[in-house]
Backbone bond lengths (Angstrom), bond angles and torsions (degrees), N, CA, C in turn:
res aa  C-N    CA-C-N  psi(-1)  N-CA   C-N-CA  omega(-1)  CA-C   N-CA-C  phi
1 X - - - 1.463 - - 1.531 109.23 -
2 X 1.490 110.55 123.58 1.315 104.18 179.59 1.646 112.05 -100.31
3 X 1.542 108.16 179.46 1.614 112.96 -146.10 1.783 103.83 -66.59
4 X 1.717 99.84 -28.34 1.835 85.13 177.46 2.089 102.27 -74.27
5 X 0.839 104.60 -55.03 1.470 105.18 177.99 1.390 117.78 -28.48
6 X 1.576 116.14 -58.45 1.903 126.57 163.55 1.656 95.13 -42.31
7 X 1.554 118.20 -73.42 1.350 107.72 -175.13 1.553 116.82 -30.55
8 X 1.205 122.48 -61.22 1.490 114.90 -157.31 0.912 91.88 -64.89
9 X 1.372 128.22 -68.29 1.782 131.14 -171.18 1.580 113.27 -26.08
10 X 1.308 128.31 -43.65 1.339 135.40 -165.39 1.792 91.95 -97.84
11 X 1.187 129.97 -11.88 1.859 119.27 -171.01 1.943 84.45 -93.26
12 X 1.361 113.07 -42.04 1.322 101.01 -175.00 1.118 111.10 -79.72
13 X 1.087 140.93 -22.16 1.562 126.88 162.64 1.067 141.52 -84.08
14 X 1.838 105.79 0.06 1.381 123.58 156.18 1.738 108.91 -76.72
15 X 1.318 126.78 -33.00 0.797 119.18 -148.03 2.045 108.49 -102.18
16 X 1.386 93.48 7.39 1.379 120.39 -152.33 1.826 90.63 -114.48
17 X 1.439 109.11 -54.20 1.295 112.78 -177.07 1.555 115.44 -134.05
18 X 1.758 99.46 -179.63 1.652 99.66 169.38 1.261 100.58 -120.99
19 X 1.659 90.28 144.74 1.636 82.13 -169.39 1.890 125.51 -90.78
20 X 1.150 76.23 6.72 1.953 96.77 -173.49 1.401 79.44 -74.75
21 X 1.584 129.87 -69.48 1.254 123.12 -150.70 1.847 111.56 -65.54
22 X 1.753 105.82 -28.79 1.409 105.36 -161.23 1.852 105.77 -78.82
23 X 1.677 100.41 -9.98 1.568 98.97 170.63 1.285 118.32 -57.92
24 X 1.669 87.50 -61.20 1.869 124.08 -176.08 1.750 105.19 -48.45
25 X 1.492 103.18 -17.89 1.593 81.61 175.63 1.699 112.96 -99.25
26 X 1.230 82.48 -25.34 1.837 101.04 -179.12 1.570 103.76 -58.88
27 X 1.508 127.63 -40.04 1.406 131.02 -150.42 1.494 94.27 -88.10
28 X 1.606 110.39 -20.17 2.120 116.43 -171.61 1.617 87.49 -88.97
29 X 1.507 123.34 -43.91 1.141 118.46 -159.85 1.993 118.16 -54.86
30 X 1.163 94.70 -55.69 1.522 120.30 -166.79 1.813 99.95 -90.80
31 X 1.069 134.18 28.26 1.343 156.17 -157.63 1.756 88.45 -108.05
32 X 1.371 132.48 108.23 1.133 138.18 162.25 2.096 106.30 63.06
33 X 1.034 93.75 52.90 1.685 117.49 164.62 0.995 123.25 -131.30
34 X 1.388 140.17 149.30 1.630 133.96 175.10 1.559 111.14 -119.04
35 X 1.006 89.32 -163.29 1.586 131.69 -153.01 1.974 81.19 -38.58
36 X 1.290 100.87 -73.45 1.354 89.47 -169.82 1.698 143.89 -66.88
37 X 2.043 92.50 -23.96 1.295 91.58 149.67 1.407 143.41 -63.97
38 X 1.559 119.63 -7.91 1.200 112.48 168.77 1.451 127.76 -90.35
39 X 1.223 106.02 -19.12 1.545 114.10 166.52 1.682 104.04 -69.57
40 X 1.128 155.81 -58.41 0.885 147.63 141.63 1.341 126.38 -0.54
41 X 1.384 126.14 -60.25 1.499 146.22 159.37 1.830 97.58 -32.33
42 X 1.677 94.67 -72.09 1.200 109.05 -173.17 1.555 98.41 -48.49
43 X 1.174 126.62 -51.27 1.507 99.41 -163.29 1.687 115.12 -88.89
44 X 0.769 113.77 2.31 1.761 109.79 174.23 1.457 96.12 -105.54
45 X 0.882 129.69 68.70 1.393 149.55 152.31 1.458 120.44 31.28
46 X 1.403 121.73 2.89 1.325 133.57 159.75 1.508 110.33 -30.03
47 X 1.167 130.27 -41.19 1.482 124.24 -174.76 1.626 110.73 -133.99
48 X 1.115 91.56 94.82 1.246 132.29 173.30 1.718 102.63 -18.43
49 X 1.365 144.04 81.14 1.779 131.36 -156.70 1.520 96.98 -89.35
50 X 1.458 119.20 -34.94 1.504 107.32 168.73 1.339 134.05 -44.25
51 X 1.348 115.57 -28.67 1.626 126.42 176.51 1.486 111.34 -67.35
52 X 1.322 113.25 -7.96 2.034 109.62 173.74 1.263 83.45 -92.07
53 X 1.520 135.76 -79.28 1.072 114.77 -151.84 2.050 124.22 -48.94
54 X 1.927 87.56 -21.65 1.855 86.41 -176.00 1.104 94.26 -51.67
55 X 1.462 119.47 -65.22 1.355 147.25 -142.77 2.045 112.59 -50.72
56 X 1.700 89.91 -37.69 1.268 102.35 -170.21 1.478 107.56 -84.54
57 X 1.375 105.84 -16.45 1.693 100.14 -175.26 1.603 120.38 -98.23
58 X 1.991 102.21 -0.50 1.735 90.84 166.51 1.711 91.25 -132.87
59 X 1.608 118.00 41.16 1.687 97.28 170.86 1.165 120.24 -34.92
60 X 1.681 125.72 -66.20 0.953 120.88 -139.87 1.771 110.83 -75.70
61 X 1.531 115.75 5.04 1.058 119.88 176.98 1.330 126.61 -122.73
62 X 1.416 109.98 1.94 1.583 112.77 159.58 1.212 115.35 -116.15
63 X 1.663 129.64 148.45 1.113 127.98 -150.98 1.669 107.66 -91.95
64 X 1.066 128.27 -37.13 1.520 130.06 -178.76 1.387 113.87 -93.31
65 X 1.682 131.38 25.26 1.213 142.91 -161.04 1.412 99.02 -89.44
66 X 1.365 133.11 -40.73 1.635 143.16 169.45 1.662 96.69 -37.30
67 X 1.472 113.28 -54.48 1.659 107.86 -170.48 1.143 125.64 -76.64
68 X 1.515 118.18 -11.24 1.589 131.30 174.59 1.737 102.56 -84.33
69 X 1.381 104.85 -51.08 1.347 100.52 176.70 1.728 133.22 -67.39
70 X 1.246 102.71 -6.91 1.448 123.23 -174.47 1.590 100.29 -100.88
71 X 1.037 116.20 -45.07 1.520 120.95 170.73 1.758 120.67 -70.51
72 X 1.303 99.79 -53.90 1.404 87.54 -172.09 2.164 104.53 -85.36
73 X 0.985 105.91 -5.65 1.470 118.70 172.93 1.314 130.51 -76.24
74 X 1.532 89.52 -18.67 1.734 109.18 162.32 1.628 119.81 -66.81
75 X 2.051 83.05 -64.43 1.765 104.06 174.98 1.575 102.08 -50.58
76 X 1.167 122.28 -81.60 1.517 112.19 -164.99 1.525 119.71 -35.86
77 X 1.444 122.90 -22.40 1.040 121.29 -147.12 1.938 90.66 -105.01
78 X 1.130 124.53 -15.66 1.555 119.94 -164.75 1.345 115.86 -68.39
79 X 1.912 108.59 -49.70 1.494 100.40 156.84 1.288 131.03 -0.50
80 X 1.492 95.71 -80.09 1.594 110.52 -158.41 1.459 113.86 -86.37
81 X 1.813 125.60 4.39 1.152 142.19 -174.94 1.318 103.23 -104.31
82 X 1.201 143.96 -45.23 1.144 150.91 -118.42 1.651 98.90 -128.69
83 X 1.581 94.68 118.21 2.219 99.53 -174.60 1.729 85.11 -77.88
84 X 1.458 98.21 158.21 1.524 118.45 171.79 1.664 107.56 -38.89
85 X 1.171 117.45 -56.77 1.511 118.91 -151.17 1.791 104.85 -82.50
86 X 1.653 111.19 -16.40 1.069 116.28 -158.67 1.364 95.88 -87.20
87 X 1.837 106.60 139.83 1.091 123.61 173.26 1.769 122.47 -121.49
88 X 1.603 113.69 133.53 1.282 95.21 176.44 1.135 147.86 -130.78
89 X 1.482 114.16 153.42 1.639 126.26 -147.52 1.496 100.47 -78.46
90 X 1.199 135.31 -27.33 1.479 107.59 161.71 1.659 107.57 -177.55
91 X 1.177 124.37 124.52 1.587 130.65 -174.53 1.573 99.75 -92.67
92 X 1.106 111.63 152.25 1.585 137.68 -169.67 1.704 100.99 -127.03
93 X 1.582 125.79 71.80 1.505 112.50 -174.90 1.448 126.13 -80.17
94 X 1.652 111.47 -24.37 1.671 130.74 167.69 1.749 105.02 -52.96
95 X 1.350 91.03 138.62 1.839 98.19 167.31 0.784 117.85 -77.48
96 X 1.629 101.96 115.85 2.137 92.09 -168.86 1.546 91.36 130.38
97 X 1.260 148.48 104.66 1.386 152.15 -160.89 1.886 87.74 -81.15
98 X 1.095 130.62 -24.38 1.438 129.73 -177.26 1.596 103.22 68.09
99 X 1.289 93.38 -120.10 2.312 96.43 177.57 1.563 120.48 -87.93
100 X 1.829 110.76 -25.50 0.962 132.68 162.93 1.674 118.31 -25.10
101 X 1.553 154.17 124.78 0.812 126.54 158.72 1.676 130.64 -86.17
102 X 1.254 95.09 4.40 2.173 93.54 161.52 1.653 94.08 -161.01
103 X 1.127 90.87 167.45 1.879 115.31 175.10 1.503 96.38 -37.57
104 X 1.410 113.00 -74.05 1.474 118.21 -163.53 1.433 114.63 -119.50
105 X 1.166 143.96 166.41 1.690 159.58 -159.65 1.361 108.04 179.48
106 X 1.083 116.53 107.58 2.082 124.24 170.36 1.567 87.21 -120.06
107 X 1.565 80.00 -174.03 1.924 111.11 171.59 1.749 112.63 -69.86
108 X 1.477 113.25 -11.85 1.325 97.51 169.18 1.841 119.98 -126.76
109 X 1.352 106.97 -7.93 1.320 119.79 -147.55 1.877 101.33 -146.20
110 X 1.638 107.60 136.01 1.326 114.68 146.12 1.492 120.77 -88.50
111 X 1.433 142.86 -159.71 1.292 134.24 -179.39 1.872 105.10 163.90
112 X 1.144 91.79 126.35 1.638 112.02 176.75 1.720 95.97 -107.87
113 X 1.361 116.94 142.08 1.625 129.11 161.32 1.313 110.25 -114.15
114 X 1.193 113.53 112.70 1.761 108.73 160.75 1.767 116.21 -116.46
115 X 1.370 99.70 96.20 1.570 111.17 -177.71 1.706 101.03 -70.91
116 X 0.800 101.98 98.94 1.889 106.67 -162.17 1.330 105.76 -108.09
117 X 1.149 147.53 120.14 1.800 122.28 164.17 1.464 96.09 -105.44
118 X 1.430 116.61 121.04 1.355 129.16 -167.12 1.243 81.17 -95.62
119 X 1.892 103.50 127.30 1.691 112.79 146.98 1.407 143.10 -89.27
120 X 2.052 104.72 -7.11 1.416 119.59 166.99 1.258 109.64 100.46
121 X 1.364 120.04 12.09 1.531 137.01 175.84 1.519 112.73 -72.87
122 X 1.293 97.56 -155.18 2.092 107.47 172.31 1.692 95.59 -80.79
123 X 1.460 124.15 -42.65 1.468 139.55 -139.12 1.333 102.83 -4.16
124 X 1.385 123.09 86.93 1.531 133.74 -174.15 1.181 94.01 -69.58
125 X 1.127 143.48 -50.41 1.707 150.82 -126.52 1.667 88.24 -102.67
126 X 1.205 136.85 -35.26 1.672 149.18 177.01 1.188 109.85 -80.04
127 X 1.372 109.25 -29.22 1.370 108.51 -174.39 1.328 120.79 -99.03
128 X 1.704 113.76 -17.81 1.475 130.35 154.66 1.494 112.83 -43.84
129 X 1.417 91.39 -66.23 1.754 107.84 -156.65 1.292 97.96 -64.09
130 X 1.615 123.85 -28.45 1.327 100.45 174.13 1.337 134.32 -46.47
131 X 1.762 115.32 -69.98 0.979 165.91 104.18 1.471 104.92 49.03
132 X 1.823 112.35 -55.97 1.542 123.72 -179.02 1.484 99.36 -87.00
133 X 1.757 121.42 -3.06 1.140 83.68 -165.19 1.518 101.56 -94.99
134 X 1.552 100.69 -37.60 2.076 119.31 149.34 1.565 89.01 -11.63
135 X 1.461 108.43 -89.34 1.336 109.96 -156.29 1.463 102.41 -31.90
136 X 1.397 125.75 -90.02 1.113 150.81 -159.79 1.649 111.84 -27.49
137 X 1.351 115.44 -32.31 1.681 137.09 -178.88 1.650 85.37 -95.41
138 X 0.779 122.42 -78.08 1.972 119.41 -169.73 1.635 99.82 -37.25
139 X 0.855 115.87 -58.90 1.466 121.26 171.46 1.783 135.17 -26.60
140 X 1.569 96.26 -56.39 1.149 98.62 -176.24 1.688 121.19 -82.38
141 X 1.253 103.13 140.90 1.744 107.31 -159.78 1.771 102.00 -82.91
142 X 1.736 132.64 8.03 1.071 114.05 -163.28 1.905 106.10 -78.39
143 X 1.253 103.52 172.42 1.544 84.30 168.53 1.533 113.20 -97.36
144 X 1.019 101.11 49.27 1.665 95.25 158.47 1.184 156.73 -105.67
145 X 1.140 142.06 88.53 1.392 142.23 -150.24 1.609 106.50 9.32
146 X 1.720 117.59 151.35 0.998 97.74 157.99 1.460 110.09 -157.25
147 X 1.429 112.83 154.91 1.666 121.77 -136.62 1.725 117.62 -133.36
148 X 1.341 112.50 109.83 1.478 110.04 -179.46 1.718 99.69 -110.03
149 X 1.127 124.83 116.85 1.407 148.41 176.85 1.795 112.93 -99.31
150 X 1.342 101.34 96.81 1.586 110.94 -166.31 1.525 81.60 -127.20
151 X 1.689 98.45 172.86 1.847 118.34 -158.91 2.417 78.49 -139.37
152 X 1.743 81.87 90.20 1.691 91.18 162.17 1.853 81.24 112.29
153 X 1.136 97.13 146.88 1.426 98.92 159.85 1.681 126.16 -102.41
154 X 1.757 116.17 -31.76 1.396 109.48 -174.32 1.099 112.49 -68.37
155 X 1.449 134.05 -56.36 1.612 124.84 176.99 1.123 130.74 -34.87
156 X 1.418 118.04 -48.27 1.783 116.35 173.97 1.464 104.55 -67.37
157 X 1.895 111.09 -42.02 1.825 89.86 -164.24 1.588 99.63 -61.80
158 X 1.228 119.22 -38.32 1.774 109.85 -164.98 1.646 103.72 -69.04
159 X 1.068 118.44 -52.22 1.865 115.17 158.43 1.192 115.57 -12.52
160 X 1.854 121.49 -67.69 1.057 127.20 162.74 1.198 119.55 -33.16
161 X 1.562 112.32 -82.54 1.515 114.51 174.15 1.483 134.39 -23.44
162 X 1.541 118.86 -20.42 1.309 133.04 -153.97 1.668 111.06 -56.43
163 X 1.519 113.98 170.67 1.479 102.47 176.96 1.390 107.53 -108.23
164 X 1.338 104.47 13.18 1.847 90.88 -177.05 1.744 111.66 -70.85
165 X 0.964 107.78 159.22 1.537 133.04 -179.45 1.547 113.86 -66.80
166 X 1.451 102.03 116.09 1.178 115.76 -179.90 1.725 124.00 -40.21
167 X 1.480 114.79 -59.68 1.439 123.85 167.07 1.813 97.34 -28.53
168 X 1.608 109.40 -82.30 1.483 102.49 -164.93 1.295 124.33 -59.14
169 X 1.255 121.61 -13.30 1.152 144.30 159.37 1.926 111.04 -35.33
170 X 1.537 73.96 -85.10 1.815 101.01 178.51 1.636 113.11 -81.08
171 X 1.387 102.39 50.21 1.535 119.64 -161.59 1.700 116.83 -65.50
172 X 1.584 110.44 -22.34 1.457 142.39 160.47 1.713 95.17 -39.19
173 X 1.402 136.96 122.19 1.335 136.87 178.39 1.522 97.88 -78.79
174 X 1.091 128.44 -23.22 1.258 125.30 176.34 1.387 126.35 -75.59
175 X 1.532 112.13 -41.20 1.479 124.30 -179.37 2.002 100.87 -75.56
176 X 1.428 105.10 -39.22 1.577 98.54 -167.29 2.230 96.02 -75.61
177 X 1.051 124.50 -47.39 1.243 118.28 161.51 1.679 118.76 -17.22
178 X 1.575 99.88 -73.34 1.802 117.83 -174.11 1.284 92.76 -59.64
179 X 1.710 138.53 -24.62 1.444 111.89 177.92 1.498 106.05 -89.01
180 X 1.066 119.25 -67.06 1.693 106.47 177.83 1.093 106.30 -24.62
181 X 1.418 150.37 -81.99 1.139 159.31 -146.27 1.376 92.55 -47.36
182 X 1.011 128.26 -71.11 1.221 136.30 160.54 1.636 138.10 1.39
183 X 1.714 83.42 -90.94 1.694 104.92 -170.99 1.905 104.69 -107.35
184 X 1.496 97.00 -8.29 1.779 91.34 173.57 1.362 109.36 64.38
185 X 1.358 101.86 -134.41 1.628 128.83 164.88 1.741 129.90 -43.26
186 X 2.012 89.76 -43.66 1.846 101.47 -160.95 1.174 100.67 -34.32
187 X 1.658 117.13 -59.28 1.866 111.75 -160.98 1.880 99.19 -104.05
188 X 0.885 105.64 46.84 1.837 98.19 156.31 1.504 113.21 -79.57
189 X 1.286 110.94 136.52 1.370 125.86 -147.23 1.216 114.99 22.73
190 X 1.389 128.67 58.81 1.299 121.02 136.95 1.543 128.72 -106.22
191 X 1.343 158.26 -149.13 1.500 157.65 -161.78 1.476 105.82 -164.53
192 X 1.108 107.53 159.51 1.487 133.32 166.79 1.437 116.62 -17.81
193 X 1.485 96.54 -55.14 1.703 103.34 -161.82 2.012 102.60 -81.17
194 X 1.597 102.08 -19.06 1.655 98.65 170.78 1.942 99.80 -62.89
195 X 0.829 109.06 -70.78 1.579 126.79 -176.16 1.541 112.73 -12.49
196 X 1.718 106.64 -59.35 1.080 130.58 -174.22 1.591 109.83 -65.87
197 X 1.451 106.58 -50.06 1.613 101.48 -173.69 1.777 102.34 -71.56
198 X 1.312 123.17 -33.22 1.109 90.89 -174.46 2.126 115.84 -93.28
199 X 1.200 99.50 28.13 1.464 118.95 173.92 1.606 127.78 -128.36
200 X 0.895 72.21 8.02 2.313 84.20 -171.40 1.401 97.27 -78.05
201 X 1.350 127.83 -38.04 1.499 124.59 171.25 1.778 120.94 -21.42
202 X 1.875 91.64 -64.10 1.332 108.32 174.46 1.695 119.04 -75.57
203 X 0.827 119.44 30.77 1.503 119.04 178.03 1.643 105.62 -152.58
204 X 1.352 106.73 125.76 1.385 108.18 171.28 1.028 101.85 -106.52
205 X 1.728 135.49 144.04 1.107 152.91 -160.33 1.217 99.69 -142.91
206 X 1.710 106.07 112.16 1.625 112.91 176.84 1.228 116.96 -111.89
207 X 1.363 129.36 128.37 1.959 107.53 141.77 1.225 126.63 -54.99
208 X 1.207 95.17 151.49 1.689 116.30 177.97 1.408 110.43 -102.12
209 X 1.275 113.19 -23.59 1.369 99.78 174.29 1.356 115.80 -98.41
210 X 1.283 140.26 17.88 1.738 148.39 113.91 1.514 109.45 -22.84
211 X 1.445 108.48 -64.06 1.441 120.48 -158.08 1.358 132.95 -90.35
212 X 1.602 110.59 -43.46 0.997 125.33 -160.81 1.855 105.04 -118.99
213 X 1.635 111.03 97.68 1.418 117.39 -165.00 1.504 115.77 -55.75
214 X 1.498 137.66 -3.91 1.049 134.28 163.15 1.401 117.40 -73.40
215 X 0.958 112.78 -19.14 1.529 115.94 170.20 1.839 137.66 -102.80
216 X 1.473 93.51 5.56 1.588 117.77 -178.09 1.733 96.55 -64.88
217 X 1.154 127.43 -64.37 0.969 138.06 177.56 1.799 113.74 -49.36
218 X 0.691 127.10 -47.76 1.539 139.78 154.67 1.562 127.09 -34.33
């Protein structure tokens, strides 16, 4: 699909719906269903799968394209995430977890998505948000699986790796607090990429474009 084609696709479906509401129905809809009800979803055409690819082929030039791609990048992606038996307790599809504490929560698994297109720069601000969200899954003591969903694998792991400084890092007064409190001393003068190696255990970090065929092309 080329970039006027994405355009129309995204003017008629603005103009057709809202998209605050068409999340909000999607997030009640798929609310305690599994693996196979969403493929199902997916195939009776309720959710529109062409709108990631519109979406993905003029980001950098439409302004609310982060929330289509974060939303419908979730949906496409559950299929191929989601074990048969597992059911889930509540999806977060808006950019921006809101009150939610991660993207996704089922019966076996938490899950962060970062639909990222790494350009190989500093992208401090990409490379933060990653970083808290690692944290945020490394963090929690439940036993439940736990899941970082990135688009490419080398950019985020070396992100991870990085040497910037944890404080600016965890720049949130709240998140750098809960770590001192925490770890004190352990990481004084250490960085990001200490943090990570001795926490990567607890975090599985997948591609999506391995798994999930809407994004092979991508």
């Amino acid at each position: 699909m080329d970039k006027v084609q994405s355009i129309q696709a995204l003017e008629q479906f603005y103009a057709q719906y809202n998209l605050k509401d068409v999340i909000s129905r999607f997030e009640s809809q798929i609310t305690s269903n599994k693996k196979n009800d969403i493929t199902q979803l997916l195939k009776s055409g309720a959710i529109d799968v062409s709108l990631l690819d519109a979406s993905m082929s003029i980001k950098d030039i439409v302004g609310q394209i982060n929330v289509i791609i974060h939303a419908w990048g979730i949906l496409v992606s559950l299929p191929h995430i989601l074990d048969d038996d597992e059911v889930i307790e509540y999806v977060s599809l808006g950019a921006g977890n809101g009150k939610k504490d991660f993207d996704l929560r089922t019966s076996h698994r938490i899950a962060e998505f970062k639909f990222i297109s790494w350009k190989g720069g500093s992208e401090t601000i990409r490379k933060n948000s990653l970083f808290k969200d690692f944290y945020n899954l490394a963090e929690n003591e439940e036993s439940l699986e736990k899941y970082l969903y990135v688009l490419g694998f080398d950019h985020p792991k070396k992100a991870l790796q990085n040497n910037r400084s944890l404080k600016s890092t965890l720049a949130k007064k709240s998140l750098w607090d809960s770590f001192e409190t925490k770890y004190q001393d352990r990481y004084k003068d250490k960085n990001v990429g200490d943090y990570f190696k001795d926490h990567e255990h607890l975090v599985k970090i997948v591609d999506l474009k391995t798994i999930v065929p809407e994004f092979f092309d991508n």
